[in-house]
N, C-alpha and C positions, 0 to 999 in steps of 0.2 A: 856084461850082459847086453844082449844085442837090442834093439826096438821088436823084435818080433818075440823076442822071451818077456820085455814086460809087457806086453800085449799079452800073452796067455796067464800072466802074473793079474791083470788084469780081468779076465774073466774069470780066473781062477778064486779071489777076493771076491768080486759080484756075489758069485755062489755062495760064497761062505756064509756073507753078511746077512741077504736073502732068507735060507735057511736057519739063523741064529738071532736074528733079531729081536723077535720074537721070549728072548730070552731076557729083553730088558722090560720090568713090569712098567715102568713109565717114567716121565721127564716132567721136570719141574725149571718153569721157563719165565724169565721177566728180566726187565721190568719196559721197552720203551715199545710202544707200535704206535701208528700214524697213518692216515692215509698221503700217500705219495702221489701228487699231480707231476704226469711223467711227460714231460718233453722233450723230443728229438730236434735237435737244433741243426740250422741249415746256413747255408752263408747270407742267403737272404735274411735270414732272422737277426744272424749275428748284425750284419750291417746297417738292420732297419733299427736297433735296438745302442746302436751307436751312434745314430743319429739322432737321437734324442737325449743327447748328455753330452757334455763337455768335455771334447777328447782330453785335452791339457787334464783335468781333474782327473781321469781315467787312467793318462802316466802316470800323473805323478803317481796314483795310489798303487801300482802296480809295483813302482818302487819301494813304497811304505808297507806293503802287504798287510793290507787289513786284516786283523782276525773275528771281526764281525761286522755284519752288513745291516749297515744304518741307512744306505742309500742306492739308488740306483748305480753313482758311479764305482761305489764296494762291488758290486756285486758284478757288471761290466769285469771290473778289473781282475778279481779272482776267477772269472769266467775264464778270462785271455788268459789267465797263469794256468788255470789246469790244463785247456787246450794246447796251450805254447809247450809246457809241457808232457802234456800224455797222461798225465797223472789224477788218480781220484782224488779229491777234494770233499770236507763237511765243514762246512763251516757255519755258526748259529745266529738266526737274528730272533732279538728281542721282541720286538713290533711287528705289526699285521702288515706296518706300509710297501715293504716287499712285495710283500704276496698281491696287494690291490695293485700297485706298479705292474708286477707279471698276468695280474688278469686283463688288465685293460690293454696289454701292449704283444700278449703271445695268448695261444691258444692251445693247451693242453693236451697230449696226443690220449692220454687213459688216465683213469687213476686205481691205484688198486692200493693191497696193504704195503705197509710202512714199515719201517723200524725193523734191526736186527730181531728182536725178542715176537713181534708180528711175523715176520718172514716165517723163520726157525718154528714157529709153534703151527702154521700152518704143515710146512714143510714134512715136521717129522708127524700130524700128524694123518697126511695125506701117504709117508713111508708106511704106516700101518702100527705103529707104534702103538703099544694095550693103552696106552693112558697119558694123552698129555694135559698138565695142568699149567694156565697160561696165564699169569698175574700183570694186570694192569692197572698201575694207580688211579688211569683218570679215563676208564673204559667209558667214551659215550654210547647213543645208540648208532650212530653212524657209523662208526669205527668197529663197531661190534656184528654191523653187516657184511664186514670186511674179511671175516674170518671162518674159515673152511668150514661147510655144516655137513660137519661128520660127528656121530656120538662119540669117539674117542677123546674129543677136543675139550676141553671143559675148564671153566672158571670158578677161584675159589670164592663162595659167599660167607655170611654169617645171618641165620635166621632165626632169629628167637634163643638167640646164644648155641645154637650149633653149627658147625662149618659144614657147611656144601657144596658139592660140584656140578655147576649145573653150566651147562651153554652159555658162551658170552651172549648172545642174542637172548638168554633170559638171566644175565647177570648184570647188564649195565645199567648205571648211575642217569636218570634221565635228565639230571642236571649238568652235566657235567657237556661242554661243548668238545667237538673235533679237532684234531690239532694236524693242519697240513705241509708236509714238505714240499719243494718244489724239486726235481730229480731232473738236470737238465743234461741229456745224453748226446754226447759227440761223437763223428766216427774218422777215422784213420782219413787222414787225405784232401780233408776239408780247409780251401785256404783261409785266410782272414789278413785282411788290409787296414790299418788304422790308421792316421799320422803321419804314413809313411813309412810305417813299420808292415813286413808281410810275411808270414812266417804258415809252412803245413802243417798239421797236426800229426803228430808222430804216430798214433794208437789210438782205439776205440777207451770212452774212457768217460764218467760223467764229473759233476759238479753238485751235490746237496747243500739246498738251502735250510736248513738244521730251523725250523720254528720251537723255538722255548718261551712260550709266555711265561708269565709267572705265578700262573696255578698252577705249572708244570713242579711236581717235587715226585721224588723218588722215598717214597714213603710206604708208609702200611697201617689199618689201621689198628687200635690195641687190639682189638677183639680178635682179628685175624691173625696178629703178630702173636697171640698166648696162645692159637690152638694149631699154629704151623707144625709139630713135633707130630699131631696126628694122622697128619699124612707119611708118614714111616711105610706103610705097608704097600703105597702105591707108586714111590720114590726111588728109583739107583741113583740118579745123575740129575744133575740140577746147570743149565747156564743164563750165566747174568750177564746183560747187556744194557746201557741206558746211560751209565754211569758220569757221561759225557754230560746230560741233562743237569748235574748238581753246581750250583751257580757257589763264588765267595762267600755270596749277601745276598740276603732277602729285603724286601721292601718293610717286612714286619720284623725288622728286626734280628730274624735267624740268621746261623753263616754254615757255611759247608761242614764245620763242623761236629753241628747235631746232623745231619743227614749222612754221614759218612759212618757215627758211631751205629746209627740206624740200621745200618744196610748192612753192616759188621755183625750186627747183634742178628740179623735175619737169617744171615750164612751158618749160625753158631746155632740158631734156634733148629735148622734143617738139620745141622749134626745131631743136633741131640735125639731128634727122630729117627735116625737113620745115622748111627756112627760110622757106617759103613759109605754113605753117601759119596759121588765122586761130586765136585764144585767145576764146573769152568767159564771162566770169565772171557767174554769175546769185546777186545781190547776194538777201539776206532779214534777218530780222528778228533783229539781233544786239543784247542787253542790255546784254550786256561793253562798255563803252564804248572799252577798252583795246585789247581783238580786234576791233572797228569799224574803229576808227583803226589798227589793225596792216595788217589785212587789206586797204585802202584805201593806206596810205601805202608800205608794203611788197612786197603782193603784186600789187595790180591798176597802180599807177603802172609805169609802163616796161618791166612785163612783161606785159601783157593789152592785145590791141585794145578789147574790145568790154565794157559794161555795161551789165546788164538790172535795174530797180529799179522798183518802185511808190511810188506817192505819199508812203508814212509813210519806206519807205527812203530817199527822197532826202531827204527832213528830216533824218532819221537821218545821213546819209553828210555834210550838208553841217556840221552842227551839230559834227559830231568834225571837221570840217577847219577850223573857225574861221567859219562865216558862219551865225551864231547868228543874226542879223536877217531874211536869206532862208528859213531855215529853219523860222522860226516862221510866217512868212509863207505857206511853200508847205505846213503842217500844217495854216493856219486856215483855209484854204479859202475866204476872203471874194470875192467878189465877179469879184478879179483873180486868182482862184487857179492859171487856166491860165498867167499871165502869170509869176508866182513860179515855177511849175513849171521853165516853156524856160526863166527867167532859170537856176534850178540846176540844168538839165541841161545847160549851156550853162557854167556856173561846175565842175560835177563833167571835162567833157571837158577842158577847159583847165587844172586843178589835175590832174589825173590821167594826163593825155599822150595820151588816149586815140583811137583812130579813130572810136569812135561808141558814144554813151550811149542806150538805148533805152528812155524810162519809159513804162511801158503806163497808164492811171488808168482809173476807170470812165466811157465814153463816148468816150474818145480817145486816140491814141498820140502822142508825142512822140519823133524820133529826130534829135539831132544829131548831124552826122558832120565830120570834122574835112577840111580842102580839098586834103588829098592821100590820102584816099579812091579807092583805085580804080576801085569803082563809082560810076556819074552817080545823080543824085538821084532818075531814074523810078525806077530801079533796086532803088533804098531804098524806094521808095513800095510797089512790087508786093510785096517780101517783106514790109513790113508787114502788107500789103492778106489776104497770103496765112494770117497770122499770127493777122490777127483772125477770119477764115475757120474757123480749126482751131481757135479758143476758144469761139468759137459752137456747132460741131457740137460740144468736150467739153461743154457746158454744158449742151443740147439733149439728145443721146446717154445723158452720164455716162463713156464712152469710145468711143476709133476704131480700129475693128480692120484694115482698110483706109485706104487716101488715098479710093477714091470714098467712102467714107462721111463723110468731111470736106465734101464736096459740100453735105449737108444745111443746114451753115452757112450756104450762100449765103441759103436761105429767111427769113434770120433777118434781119427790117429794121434798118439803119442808124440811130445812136442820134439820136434828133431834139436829146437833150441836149447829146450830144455836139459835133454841127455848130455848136448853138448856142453851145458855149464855141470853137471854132475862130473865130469870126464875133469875138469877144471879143480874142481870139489876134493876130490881123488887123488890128483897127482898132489896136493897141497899137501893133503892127509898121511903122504907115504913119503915125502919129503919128512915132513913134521917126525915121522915114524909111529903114527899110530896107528896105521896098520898096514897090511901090502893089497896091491891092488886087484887082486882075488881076494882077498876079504871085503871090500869096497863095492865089487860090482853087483852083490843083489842089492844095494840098499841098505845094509843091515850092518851097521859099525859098535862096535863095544871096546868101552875106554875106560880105564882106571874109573875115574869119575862121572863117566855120565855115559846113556847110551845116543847113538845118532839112526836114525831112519831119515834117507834124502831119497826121491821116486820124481821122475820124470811128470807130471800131468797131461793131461788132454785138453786143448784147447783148440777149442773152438776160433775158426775163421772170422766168420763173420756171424757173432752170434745176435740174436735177436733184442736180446737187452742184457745190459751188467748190470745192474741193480739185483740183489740177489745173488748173485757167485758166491763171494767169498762167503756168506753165512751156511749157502750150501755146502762148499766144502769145511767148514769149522763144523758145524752141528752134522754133517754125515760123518767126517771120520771119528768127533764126542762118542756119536752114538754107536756108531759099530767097536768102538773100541769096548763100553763098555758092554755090549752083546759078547763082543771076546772073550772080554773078562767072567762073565755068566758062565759063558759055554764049558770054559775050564774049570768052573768051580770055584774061582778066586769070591772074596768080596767081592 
């Protein structure tokens, strides 16, 4: 298929989802949001910010690669690894003394909302979505200014022992204080000198500084957790993100282990309301290797359909499941890196039970879906199609305050890179013999065991901010898929 046929594949999908959306009664979204102090970083910045710490400290750690930032030189260090690399970066600190470090030393370009579960709740319900309901364990008033004020938007409460949905802005906890990330955004081209080290930056691309204090828990309370099953009539699909938030050990004593069985028993509670319900989990950058492998083995196996993950997470997710070899593979990005990719999104739905694993990368999506999928394969193709639609226009935009301003995406041409690792993708597939490459070229692969949809993306040049993509594409093609599924009649 040429660029000019999935371009009308392309607006062809737009239409559908537009027209059909409307077909999902509503979305059920948690658990992390945040406000985000967003900064664009400059070489000026980098090098003012280097000069104020111990280069020596700042190798070595770049060598040791910190997984949490106790300190200025942590943080330095993982800074020059995402840049040296290109690559997105979350990494958590404990303490407030980060954030007083970056106030007194940078100056914030905006701040808006935070968090995948913040993002995605605005996001969908600015698409026009009948009903989104946006659960936050530790909603202050601050944080709760941060969130779209549209009546479709709404927070569960408990008043006088009945559950209601009312506006975060007359749903938060006046107790409960703000909790801010730091979002430090680079762009393609930007040198950096240190030491004696001097290296460009390959790709636009930022750095999260992840704040978890330790009121942060992934919780719920009784009262809300017995009457969840009564939101049934307002629920198709449900996505959970946050899960990165659950520490080993608490200060009081708890371990990840009562929060895991918590959040398990919350997914099972939403079934019971809604046996029909679709679950999907939007997978991110977890260091803990321990909450990796918890989060995977415990909470997404046999309790979640769906899994949304990028390139470094599927290394991630497959590396704590034992396929250390694949892993390394689909990090290095050599040559056949498209190929590593489908092999461990294809290894993640099989070890994980799942209906469908969706890795987005830069230029192209990958969605395996499991052969008792109720949606047909086009099906899968248009909510991706739609998915990469809505990450275009964030990228383009910055945000979308309507569905027609999603439209804008469509302008945004088709990645030439991208097609070209599908073409990659293809010939591998027909070597293998699993199918000939007229079968291959809509996108649309069907295999003894599982089904594949791979679609070129739109990406954006020089887009206005990354923060946001990838959840627009995961919660756009969630939700149009299950619009799909409506429209036909399925569950």
């Amino acid at each position: 298929m040429h660029l000019e046929q999935w371009e009308k594949h392309y607006d062809e999908a737009f239409s559908d989802i537009k027209e059909s959306l409307d077909n999902v009664r509503g979305m059920f979204v948690a658990y992390n949001s945040n406000v985000d102090a967003i900064k664009h970083i400059s070489e000026r910045d980098v090098s003012k910010l280097l000069s104020l710490v111990d280069l020596g400290e700042v190798q070595e750690k770049i060598v040791n690669y910190p997984r949490e930032i106790v300190s200025p030189a942590d943080f330095l260090s993982r800074l020059i690894i995402a840049m040296r690399d290109g690559k997105a970066a979350e990494v958590p600190t404990y303490t407030s003394d980060i954030h007083e470090w970056l106030t007194d030393h940078l100056v914030f370009d905006d701040a808006r909302m935070g968090g995948q579960a913040g993002i995605i709740s605005n996001l969908l319900a600015h698409l026009g979505v009948r009903k989104v309901i946006s659960y936050v364990p530790w909603l202050s008033k601050e944080q709760a200014e941060y969130f779209a004020d549209l009546p479709n938007l709404l927070h569960p409460v408990i008043e006088d022992g009945v559950l209601m949905l009312k506006h975060p802005r007359q749903a938060y906890d006046p107790e409960f204080k703000p909790r801010v990330n730091w979002i430090i955004e680079f762009s393609r081209g930007l040198e950096v000198k240190y030491g004696g080290e001097h290296f460009v930056v390959p790709r636009d691309n930022r750095l999260i500084i992840s704040s978890r204090p330790s009121w942060i828990r992934i919780d719920m309370s009784r009262e809300l957790y017995d009457r969840i099953p009564k939101l049934e009539e307002d629920v198709d699909g449900a996505i959970l993100a946050g899960y990165q938030m659950i520490r080993e050990e608490y200060e009081d004593g708890t371990t990840y282990h009562e929060y895991v069985e918590r959040a398990v028993n919350v997914i099972e509670r939403l079934k019971e309301g809604n046996p029909d319900i679709r679950i999907h989990v939007e997978f991110t950058s977890i260091q803990n290797k321990t909450i990796r492998k918890t989060l995977l083995k415990d909470i997404v196996c046999r309790h979640v359909h769906s899994l949304g993950l990028d390139t470094v997470e599927v290394a991630n997710a497959l590396n704590v499941l034992g396929h250390e070899e694949l892993a390394y593979s689909v990090i290095n990005k050599g040559e056949n890196g498209i190929v590593a990719l489908y092999e461990g999104a294809v290894r993640l739905l099989h070890d994980l039970k799942l209906e469908r694993v969706h890795v987005h990368s830069l230029g192209f999506f990958i969605c395996v879906i499991s052969k008792d999928h109720p949606l047909d394969v086009e099906g899968h193709r248009t909510a991706l199609l739609f998915g990469s639609t809505l990450a275009a226009a964030q990228a383009s935009r910055g945000s979308i305050e309507h569905l027609d301003d999603a439209a804008v995406g469509l302008n945004v041409p088709v990645s030439e890179t991208g097609y070209k690792e599908l073409e990659i993708l293809g010939k591998y597939m027909v070597r293998r013999g699993i199918c000939s490459m007229d079968e291959f070229v809509d996108g649309c692969i069907c295999t003894p065991t599982h089904d594949v949809i791979v679609v070129p993306s739109k990406v954006v040049k020089d887009p206005i901010a990354t923060v946001g993509i990838g959840d627009a594409i995961s919660a756009g093609a969630f939700v149009a898929m299950l619009a799909k599924m409506k429209s036909m009649k399925y569950p």
